[in-house]
C-alpha positions in Angstrom: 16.0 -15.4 4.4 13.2 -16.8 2.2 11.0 -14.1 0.3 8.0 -14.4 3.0 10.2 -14.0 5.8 11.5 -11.0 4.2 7.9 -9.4 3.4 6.8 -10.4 7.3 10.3 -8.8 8.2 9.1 -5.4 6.8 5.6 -5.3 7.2 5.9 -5.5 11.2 9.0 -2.8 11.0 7.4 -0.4 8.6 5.0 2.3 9.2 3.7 4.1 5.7 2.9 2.8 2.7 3.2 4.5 -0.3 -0.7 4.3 -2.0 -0.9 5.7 -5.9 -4.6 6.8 -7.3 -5.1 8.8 -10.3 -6.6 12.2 -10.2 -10.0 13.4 -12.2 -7.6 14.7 -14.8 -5.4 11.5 -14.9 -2.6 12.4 -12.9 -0.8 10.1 -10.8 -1.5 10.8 -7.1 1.1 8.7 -5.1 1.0 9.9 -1.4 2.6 8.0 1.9 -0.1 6.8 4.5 0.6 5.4 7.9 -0.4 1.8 8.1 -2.5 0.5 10.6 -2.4 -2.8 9.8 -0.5 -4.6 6.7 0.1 -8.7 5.8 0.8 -8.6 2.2 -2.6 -9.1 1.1 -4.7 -6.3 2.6 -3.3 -2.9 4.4 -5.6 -0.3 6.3 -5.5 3.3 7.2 -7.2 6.1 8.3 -7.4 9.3 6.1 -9.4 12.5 6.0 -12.7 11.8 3.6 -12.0 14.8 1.9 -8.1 14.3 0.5 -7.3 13.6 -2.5 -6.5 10.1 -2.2 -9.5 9.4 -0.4 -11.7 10.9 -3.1 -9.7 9.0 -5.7 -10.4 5.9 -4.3 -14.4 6.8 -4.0 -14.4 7.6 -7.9 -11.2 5.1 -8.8 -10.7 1.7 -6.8 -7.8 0.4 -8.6 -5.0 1.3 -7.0 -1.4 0.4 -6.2 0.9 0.8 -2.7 4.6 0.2 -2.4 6.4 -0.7 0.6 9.9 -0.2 1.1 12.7 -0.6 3.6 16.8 0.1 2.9 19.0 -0.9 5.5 23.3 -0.9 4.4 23.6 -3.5 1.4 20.1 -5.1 1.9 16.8 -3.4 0.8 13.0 -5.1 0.5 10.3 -3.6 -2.0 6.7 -4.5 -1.6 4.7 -3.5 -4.9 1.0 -4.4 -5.3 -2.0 -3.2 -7.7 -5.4 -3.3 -6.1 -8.3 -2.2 -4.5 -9.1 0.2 -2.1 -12.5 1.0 -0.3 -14.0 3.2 2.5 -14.6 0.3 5.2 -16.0 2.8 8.2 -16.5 6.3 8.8 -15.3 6.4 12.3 -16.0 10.1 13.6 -16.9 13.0 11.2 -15.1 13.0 8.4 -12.3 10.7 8.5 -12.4 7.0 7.7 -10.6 3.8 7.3 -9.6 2.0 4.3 -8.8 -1.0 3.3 -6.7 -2.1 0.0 -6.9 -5.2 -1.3 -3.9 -6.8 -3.4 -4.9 -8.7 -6.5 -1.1 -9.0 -7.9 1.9 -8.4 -5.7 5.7 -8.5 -6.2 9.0 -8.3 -4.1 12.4 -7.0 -5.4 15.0 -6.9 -2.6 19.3 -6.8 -3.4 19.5 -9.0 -6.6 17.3 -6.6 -8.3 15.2 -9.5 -9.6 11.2 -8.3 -9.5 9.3 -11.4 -8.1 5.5 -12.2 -8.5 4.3 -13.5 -5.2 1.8 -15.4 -4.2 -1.1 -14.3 -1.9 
């Protein structure tokens, strides 16, 4: 299975996404999101305005999301670094967001990390 199969493969069987801000103070925020839509290049979901994620993002685009599936002696990684944006506020204070992949990689079995193209 070529590397783009494998990234198609996982995008339409996966749900969350794991998106990583960093905090007023610096920390690391990773939290797991449910997808709404995801192709390897940009990935939305809807989140409360008022998480911490979401208030990241407002004050700290650059962001970075994993995806990752393991299934008996075959596994595929998604890694990414970013942007993410409010796109719509879409009733009272929840919204959708969009990130926006500016580098991405794949890691699957072999354990080789792979730049990919977008």
């Amino acid at each position: 299975m070529t590397d783009k199969q494998k990234l198609e493969q996982l995008f339409s069987e996966q749900e969350y996404l794991v998106l990583a801000v960093t905090l007023d103070d610096g920390t690391a925020w990773p939290v797991p999101v449910r997808m709404r839509t995801g192709d390897g290049k940009t990935f939305e979901w809807d989140s409360h305005l008022m998480t911490e994620h979401s208030k990241a993002i407002t004050q700290r685009p650059t962001t970075a999301i994993t995806v990752f599936q393991k299934w008996g002696d075959h596994q595929t990684g998604y890694y990414a670094k970013g942007i993410a944006e409010l796109v719509e506020e879409f009733k009272p204070g929840f919204g959708r967001y969009r990130f926006t992949a500016t580098q991405a990689w794949i890691n699957d079995e072999t354990f080789r990390k792979r730049e990919i193209e977008l």
